[in-house]
PDB file of N, H, CA, C and O in Angstrom:
ATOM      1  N   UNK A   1      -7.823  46.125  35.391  1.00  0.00           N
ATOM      2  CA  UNK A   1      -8.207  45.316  34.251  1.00  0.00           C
ATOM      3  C   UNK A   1      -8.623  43.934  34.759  1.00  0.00           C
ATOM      4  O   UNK A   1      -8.041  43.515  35.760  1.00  0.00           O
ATOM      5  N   UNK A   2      -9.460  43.264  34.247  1.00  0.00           N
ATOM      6  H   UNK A   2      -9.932  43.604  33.434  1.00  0.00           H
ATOM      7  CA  UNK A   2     -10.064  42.400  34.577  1.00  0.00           C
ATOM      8  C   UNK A   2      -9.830  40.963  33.977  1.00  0.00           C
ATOM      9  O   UNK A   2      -9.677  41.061  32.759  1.00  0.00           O
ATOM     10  N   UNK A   3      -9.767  39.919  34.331  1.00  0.00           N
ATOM     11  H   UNK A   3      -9.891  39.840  35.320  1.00  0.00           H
ATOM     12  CA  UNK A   3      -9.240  38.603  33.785  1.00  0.00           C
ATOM     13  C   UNK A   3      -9.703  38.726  32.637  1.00  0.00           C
ATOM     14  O   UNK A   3      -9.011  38.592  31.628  1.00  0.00           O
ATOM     15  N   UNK A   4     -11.177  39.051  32.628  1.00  0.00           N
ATOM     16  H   UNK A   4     -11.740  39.160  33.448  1.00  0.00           H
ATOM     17  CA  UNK A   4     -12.167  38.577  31.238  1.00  0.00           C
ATOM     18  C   UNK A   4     -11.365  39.778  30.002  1.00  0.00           C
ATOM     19  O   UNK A   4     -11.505  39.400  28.839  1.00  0.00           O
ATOM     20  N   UNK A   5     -10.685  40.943  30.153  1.00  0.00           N
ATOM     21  H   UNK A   5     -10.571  41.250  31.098  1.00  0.00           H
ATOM     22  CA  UNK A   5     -10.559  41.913  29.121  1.00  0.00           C
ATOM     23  C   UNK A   5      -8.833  41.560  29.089  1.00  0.00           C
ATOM     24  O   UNK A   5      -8.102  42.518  28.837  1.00  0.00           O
ATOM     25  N   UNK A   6      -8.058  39.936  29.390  1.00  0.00           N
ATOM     26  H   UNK A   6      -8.652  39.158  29.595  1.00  0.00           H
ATOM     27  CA  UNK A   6      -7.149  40.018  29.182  1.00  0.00           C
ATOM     28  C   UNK A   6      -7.133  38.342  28.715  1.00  0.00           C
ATOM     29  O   UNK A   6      -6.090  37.688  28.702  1.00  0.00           O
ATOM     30  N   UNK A   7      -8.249  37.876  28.403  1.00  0.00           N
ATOM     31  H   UNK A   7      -9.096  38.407  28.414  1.00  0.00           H
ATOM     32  CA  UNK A   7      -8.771  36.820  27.119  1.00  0.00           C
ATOM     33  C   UNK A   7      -8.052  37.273  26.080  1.00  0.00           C
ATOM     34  O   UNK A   7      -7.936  38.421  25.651  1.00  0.00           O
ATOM     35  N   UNK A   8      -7.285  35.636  25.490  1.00  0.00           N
ATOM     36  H   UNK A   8      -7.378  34.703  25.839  1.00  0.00           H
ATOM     37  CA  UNK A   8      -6.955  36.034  24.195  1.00  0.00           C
ATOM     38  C   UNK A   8      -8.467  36.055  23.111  1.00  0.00           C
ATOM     39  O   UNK A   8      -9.395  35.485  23.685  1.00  0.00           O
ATOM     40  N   UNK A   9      -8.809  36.530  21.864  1.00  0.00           N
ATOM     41  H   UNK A   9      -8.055  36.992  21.397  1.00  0.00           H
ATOM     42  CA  UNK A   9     -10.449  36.482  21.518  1.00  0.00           C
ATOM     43  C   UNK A   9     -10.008  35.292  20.634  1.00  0.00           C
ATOM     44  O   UNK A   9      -8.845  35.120  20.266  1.00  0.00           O
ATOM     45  N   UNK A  10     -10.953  34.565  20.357  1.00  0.00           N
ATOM     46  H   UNK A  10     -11.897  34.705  20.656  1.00  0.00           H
ATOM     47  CA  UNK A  10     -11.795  33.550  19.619  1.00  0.00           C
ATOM     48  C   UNK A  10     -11.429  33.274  18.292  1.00  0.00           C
ATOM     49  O   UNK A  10     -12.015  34.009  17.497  1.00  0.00           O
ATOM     50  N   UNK A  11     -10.814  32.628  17.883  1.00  0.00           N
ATOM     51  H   UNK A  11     -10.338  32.030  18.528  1.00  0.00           H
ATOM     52  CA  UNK A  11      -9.738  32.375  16.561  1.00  0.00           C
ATOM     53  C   UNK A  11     -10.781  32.901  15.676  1.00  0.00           C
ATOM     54  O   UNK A  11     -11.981  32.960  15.943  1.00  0.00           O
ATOM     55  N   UNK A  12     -10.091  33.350  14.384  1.00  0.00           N
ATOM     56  H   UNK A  12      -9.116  33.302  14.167  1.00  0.00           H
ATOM     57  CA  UNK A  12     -11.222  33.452  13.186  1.00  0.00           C
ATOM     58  C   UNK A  12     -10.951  32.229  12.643  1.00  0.00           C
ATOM     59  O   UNK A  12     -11.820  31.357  12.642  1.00  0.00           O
ATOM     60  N   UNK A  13      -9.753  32.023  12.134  1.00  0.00           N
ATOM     61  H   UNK A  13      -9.047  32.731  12.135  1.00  0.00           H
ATOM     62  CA  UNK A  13      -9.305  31.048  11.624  1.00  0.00           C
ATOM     63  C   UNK A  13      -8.553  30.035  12.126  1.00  0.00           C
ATOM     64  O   UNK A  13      -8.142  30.009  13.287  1.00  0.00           O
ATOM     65  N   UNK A  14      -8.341  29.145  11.254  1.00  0.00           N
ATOM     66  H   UNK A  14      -8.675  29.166  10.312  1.00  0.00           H
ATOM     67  CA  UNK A  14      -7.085  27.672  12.446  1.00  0.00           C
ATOM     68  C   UNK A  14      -6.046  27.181  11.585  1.00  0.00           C
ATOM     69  O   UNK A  14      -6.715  26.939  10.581  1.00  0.00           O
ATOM     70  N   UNK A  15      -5.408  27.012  11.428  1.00  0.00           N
ATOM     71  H   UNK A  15      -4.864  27.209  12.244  1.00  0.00           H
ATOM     72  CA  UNK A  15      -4.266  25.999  10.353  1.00  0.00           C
ATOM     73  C   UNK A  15      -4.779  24.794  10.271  1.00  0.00           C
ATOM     74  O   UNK A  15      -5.743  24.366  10.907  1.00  0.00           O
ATOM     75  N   UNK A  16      -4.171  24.271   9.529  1.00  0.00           N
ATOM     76  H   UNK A  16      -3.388  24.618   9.013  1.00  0.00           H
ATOM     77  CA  UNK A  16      -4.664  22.507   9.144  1.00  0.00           C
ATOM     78  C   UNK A  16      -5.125  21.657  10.779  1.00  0.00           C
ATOM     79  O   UNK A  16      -6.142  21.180  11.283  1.00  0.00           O
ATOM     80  N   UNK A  17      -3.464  21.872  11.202  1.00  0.00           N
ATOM     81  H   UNK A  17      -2.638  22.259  10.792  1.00  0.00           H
ATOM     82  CA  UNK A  17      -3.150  21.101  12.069  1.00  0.00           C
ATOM     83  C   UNK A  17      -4.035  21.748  13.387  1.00  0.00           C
ATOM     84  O   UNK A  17      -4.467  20.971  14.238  1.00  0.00           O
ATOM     85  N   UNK A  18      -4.226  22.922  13.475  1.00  0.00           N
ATOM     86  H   UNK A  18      -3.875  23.553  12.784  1.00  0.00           H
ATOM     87  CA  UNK A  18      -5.058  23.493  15.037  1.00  0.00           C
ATOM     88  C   UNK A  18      -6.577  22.564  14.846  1.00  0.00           C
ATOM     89  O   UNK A  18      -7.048  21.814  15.701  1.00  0.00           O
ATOM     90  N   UNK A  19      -7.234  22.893  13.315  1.00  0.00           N
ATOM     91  H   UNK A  19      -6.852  23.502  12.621  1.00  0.00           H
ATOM     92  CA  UNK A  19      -8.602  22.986  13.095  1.00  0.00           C
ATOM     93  C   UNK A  19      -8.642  21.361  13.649  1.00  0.00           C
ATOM     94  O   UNK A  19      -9.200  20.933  14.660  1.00  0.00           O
ATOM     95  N   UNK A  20      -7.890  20.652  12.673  1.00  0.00           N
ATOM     96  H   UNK A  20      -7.437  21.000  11.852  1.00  0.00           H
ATOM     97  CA  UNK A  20      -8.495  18.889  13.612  1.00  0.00           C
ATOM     98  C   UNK A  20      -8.508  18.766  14.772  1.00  0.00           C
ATOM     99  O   UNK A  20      -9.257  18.012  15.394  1.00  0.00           O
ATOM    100  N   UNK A  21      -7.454  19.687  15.354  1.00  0.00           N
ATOM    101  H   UNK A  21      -6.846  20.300  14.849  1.00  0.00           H
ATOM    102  CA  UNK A  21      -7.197  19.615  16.957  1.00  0.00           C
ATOM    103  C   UNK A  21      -8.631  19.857  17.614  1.00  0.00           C
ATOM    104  O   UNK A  21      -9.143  19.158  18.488  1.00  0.00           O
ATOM    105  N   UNK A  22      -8.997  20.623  17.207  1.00  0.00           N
ATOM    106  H   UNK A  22      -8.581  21.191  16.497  1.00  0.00           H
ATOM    107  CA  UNK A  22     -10.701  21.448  17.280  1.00  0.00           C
ATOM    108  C   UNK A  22     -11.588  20.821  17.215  1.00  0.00           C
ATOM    109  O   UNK A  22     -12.563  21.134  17.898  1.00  0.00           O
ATOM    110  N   UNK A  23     -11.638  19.655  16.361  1.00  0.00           N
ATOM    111  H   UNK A  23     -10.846  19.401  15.806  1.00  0.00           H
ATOM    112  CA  UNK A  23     -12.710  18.753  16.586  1.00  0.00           C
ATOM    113  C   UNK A  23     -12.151  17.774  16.419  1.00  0.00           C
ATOM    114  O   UNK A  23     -12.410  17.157  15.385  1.00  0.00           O
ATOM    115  N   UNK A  24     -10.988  17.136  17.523  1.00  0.00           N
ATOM    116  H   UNK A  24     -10.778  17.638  18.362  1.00  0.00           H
ATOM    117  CA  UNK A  24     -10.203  16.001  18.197  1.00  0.00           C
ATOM    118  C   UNK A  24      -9.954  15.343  17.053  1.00  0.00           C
ATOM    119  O   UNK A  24     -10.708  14.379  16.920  1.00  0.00           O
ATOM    120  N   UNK A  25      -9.062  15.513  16.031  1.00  0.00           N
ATOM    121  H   UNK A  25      -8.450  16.296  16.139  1.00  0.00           H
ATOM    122  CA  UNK A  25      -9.039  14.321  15.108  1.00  0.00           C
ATOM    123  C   UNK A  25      -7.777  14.362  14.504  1.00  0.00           C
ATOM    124  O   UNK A  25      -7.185  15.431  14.359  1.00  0.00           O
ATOM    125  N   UNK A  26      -7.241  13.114  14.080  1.00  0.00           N
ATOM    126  H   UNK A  26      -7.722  12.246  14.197  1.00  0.00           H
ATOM    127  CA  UNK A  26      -5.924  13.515  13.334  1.00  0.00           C
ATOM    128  C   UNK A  26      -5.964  14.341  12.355  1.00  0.00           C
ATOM    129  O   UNK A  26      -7.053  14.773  11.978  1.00  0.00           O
ATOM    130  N   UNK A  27      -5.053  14.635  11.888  1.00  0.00           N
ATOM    131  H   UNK A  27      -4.169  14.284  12.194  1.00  0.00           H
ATOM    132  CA  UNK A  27      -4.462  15.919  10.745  1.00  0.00           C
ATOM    133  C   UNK A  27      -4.532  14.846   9.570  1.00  0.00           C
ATOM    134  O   UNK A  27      -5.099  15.465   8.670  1.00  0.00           O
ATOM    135  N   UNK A  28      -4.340  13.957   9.247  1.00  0.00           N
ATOM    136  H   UNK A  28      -3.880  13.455   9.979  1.00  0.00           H
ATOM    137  CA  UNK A  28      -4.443  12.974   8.177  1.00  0.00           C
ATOM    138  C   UNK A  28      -5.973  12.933   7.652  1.00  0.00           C
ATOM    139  O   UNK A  28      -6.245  13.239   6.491  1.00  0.00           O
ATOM    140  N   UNK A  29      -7.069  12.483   8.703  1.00  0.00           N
ATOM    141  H   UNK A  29      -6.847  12.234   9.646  1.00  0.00           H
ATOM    142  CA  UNK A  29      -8.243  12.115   8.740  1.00  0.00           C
ATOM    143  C   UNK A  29      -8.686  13.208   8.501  1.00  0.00           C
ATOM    144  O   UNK A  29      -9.440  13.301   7.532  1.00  0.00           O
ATOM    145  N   UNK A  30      -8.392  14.353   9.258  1.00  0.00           N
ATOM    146  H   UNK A  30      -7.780  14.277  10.045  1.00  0.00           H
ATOM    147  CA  UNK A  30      -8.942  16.122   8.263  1.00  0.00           C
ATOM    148  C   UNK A  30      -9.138  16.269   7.459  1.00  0.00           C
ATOM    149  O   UNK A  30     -10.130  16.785   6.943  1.00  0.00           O
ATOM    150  N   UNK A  31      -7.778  15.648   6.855  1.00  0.00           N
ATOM    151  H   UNK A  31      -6.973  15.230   7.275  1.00  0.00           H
ATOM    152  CA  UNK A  31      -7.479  16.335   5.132  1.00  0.00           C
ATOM    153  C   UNK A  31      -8.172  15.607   4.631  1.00  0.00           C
ATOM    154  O   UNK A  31      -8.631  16.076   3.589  1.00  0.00           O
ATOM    155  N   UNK A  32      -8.567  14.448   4.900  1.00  0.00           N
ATOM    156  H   UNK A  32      -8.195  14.067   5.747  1.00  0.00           H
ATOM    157  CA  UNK A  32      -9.782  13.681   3.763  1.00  0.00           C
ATOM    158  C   UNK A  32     -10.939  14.801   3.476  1.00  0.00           C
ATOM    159  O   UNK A  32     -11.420  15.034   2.368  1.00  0.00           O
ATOM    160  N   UNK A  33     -11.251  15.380   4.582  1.00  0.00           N
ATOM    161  H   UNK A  33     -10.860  15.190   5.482  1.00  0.00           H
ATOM    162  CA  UNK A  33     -12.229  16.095   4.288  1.00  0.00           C
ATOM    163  C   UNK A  33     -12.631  17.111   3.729  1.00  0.00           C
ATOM    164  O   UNK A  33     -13.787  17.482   3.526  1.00  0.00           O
ATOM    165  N   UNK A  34     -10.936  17.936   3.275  1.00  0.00           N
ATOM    166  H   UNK A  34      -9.996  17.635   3.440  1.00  0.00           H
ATOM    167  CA  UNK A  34     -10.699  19.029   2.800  1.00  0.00           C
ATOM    168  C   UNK A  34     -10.607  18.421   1.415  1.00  0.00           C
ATOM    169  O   UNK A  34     -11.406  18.923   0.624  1.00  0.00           O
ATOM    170  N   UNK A  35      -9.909  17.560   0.972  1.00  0.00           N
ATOM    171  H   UNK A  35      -9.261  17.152   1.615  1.00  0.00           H
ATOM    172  CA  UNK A  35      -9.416  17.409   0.016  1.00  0.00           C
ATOM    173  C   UNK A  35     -11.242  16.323  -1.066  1.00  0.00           C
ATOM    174  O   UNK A  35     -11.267  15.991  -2.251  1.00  0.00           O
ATOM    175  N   UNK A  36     -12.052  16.179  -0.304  1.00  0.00           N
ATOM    176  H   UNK A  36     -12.031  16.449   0.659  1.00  0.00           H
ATOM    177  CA  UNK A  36     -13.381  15.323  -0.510  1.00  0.00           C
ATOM    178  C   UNK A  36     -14.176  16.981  -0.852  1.00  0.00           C
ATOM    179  O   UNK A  36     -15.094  16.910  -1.669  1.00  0.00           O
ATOM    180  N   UNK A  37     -13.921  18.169  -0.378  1.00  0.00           N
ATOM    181  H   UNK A  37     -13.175  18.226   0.286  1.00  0.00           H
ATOM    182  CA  UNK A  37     -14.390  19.462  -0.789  1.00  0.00           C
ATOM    183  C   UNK A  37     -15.804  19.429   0.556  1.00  0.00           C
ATOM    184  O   UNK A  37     -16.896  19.998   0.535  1.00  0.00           O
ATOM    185  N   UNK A  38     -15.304  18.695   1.412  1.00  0.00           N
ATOM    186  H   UNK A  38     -14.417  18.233   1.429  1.00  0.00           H
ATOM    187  CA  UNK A  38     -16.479  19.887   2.613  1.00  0.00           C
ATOM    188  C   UNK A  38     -15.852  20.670   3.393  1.00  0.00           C
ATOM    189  O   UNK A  38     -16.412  21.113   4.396  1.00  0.00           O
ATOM    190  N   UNK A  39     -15.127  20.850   3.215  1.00  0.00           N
ATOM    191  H   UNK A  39     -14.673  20.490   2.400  1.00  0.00           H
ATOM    192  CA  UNK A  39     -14.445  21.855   3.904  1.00  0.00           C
ATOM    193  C   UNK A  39     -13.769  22.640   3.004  1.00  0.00           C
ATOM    194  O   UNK A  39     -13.018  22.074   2.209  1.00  0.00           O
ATOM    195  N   UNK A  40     -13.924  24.205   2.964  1.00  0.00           N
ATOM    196  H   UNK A  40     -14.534  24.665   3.610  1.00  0.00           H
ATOM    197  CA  UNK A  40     -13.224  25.041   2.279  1.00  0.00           C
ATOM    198  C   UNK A  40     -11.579  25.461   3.099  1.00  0.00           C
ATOM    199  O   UNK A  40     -11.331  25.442   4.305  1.00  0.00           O
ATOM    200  N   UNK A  41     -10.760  25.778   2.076  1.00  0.00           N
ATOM    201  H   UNK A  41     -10.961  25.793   1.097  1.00  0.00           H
ATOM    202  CA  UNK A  41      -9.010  25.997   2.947  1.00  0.00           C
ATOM    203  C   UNK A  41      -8.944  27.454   1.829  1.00  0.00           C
ATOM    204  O   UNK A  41      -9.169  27.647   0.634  1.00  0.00           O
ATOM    205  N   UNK A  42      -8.606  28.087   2.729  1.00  0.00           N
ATOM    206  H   UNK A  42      -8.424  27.930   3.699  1.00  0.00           H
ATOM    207  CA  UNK A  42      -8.450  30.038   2.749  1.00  0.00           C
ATOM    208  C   UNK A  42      -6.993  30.269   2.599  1.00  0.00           C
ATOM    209  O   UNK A  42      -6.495  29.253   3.084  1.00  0.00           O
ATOM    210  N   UNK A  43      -6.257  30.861   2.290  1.00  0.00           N
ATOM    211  H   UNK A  43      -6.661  31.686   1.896  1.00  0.00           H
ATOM    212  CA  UNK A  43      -5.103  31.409   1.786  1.00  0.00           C
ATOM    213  C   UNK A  43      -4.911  33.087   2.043  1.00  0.00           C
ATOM    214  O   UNK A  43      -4.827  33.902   1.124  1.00  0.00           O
ATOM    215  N   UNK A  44      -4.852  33.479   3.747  1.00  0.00           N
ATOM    216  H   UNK A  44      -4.920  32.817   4.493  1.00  0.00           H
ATOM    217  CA  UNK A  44      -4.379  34.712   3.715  1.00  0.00           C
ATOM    218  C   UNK A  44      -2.769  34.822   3.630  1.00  0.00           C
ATOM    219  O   UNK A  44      -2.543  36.004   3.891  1.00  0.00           O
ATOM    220  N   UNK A  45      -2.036  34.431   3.488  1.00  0.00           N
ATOM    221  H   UNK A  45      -2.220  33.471   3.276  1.00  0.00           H
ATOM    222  CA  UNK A  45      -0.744  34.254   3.050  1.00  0.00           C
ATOM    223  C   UNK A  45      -0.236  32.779   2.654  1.00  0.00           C
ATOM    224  O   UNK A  45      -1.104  32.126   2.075  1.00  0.00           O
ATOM    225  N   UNK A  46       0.660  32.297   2.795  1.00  0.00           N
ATOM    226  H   UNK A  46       1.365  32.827   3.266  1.00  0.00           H
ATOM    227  CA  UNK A  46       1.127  31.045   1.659  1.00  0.00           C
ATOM    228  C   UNK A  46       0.983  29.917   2.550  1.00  0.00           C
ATOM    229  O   UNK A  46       1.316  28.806   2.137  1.00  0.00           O
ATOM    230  N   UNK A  47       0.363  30.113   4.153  1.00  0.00           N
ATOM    231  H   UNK A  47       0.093  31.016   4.489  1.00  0.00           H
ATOM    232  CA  UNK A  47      -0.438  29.216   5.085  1.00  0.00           C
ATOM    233  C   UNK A  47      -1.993  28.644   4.554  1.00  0.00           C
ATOM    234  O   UNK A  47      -2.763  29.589   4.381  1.00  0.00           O
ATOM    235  N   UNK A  48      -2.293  27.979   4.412  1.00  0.00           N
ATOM    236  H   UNK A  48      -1.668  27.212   4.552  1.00  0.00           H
ATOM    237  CA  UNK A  48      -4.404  27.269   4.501  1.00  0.00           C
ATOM    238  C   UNK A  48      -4.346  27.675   5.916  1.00  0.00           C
ATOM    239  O   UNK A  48      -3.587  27.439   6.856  1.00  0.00           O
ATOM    240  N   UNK A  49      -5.533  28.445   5.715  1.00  0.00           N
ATOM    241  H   UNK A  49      -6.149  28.637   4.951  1.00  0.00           H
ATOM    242  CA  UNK A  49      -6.765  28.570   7.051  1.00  0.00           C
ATOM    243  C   UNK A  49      -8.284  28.160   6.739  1.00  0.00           C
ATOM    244  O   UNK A  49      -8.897  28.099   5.673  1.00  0.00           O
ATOM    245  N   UNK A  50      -8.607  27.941   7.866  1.00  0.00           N
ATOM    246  H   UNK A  50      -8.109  27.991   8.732  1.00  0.00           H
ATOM    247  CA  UNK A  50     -10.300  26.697   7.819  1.00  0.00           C
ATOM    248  C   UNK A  50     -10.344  27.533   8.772  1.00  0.00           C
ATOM    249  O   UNK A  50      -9.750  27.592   9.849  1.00  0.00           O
ATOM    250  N   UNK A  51     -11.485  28.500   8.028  1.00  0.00           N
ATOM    251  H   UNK A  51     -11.967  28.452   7.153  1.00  0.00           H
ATOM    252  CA  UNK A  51     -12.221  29.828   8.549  1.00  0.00           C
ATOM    253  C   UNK A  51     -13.396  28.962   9.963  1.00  0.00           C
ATOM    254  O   UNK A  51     -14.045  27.938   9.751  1.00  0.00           O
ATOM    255  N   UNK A  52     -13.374  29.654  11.169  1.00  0.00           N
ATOM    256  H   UNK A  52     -12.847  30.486  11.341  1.00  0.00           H
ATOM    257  CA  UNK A  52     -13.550  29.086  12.415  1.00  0.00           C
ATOM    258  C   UNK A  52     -15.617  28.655  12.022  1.00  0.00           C
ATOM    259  O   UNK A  52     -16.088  27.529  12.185  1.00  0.00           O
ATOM    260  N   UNK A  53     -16.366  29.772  11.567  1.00  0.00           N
ATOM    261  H   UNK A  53     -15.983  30.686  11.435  1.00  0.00           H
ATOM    262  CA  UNK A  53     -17.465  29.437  11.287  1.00  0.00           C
ATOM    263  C   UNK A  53     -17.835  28.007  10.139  1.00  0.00           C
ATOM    264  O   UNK A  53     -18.612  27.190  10.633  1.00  0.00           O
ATOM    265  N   UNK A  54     -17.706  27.924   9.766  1.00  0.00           N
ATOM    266  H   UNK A  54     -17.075  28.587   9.364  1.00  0.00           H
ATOM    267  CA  UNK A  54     -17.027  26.759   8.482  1.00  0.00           C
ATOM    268  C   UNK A  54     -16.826  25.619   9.486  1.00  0.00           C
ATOM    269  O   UNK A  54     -17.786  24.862   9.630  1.00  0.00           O
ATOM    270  N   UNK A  55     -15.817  25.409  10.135  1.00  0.00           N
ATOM    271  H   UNK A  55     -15.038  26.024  10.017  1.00  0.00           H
ATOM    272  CA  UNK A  55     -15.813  24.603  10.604  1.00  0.00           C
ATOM    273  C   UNK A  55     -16.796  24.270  11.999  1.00  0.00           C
ATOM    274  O   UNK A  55     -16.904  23.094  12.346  1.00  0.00           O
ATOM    275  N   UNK A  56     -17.212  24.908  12.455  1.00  0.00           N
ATOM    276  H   UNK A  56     -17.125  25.863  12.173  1.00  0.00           H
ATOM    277  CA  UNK A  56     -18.239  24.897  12.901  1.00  0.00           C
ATOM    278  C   UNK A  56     -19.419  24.228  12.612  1.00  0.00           C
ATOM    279  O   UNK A  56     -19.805  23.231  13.222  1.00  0.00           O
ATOM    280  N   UNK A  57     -20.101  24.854  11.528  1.00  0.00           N
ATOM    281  H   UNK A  57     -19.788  25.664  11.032  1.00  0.00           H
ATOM    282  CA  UNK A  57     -20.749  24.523  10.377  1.00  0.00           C
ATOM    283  C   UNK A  57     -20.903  23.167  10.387  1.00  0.00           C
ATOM    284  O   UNK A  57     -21.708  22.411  10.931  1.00  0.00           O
ATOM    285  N   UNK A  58     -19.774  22.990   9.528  1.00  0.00           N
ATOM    286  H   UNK A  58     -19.120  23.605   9.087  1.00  0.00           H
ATOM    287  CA  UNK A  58     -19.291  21.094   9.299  1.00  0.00           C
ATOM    288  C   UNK A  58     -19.099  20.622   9.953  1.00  0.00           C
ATOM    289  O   UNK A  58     -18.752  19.496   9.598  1.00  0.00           O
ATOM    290  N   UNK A  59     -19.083  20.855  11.566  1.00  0.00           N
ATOM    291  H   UNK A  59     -19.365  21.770  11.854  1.00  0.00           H
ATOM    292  CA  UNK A  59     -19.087  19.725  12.441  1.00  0.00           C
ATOM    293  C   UNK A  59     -20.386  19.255  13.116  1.00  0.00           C
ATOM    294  O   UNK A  59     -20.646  18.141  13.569  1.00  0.00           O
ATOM    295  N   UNK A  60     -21.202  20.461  13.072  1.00  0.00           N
ATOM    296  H   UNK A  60     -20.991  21.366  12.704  1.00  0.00           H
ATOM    297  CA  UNK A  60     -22.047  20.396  13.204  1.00  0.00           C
ATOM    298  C   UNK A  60     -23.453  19.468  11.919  1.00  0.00           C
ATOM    299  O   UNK A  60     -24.600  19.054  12.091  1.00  0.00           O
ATOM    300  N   UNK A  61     -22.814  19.501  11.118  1.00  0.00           N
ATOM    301  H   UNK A  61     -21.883  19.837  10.978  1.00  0.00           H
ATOM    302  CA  UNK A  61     -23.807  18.624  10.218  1.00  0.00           C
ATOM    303  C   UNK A  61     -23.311  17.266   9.946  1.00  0.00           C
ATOM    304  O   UNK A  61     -24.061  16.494   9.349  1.00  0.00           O
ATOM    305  N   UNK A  62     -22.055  16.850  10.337  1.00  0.00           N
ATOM    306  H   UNK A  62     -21.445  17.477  10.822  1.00  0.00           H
ATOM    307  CA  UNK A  62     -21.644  15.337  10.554  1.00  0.00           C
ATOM    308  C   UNK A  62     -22.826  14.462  10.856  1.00  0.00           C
ATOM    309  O   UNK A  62     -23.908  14.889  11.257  1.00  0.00           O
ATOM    310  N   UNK A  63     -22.416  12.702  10.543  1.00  0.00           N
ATOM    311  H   UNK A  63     -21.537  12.354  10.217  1.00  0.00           H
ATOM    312  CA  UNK A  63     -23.557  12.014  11.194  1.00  0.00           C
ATOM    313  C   UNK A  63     -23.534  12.407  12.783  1.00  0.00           C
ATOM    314  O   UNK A  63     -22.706  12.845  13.581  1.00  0.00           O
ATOM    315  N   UNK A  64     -25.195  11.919  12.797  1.00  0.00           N
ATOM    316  H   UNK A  64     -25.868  11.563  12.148  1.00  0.00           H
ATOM    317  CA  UNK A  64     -25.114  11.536  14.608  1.00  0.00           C
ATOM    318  C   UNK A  64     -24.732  10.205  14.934  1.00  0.00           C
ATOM    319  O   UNK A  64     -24.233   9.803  15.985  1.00  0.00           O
ATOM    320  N   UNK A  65     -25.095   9.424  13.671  1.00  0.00           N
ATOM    321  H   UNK A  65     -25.501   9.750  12.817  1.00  0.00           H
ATOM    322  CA  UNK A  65     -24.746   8.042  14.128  1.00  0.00           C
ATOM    323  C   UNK A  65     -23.538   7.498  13.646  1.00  0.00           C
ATOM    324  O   UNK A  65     -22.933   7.942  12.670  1.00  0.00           O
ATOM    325  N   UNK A  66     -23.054   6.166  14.597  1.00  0.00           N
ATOM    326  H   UNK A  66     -23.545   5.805  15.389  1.00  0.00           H
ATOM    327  CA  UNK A  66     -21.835   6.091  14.680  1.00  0.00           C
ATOM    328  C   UNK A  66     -21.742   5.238  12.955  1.00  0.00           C
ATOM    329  O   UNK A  66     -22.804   4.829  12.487  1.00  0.00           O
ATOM    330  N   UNK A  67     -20.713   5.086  12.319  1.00  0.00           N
ATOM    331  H   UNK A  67     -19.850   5.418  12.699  1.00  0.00           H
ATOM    332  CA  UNK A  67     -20.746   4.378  11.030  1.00  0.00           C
ATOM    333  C   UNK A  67     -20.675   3.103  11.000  1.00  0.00           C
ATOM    334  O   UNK A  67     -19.593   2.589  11.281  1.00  0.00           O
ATOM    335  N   UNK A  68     -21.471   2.514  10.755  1.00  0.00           N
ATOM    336  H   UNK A  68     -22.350   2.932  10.527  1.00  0.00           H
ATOM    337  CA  UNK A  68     -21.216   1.027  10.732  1.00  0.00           C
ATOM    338  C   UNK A  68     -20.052   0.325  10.224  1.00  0.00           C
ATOM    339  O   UNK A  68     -19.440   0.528   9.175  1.00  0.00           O
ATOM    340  N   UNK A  69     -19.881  -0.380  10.974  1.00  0.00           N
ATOM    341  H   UNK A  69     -20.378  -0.544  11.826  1.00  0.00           H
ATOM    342  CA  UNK A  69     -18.116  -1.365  10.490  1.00  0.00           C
ATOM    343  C   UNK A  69     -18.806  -1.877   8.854  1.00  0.00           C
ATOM    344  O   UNK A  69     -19.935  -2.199   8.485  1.00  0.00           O
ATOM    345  N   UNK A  70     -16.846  -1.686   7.851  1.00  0.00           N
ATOM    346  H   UNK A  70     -15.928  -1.425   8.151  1.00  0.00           H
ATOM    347  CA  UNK A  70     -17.166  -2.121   7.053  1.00  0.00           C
ATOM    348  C   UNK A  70     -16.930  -3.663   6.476  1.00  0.00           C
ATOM    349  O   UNK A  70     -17.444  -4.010   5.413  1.00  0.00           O
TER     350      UNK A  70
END
């Protein structure tokens, strides 16, 4: 058996706390974003999951530019 066929595979989903981890950010600063509705939160049992494409998605359409001080 080979290193590559003893990969764990590729999350579908993440918990609150993995998904910010995922795109480096606090768990506080996440939830703005969940709770602002760009980000959808999934319920396969009495856990939220932030389905891995989704977040993807939304990180990918963030600004490019940095936000100007307010």
């Amino acid at each position: 058996m080979s290193a590559l066929s003893e990969a764990a595979p590729a999350p579908v989903a993440y918990s609150i706390p993995n998904a910010a981890r995922a795109v480096d950010m606090g768990t506080e600063a996440f939830r703005t974003h969940i709770v602002a509705g760009n980000l959808t939160v999934r319920y396969p049992n009495s856990s939220p999951r932030i389905a891995h494409d989704e977040l993807v998605e939304w990180f990918k359409n963030l600004p490019v530019d940095k936000p100007l001080p307010k």
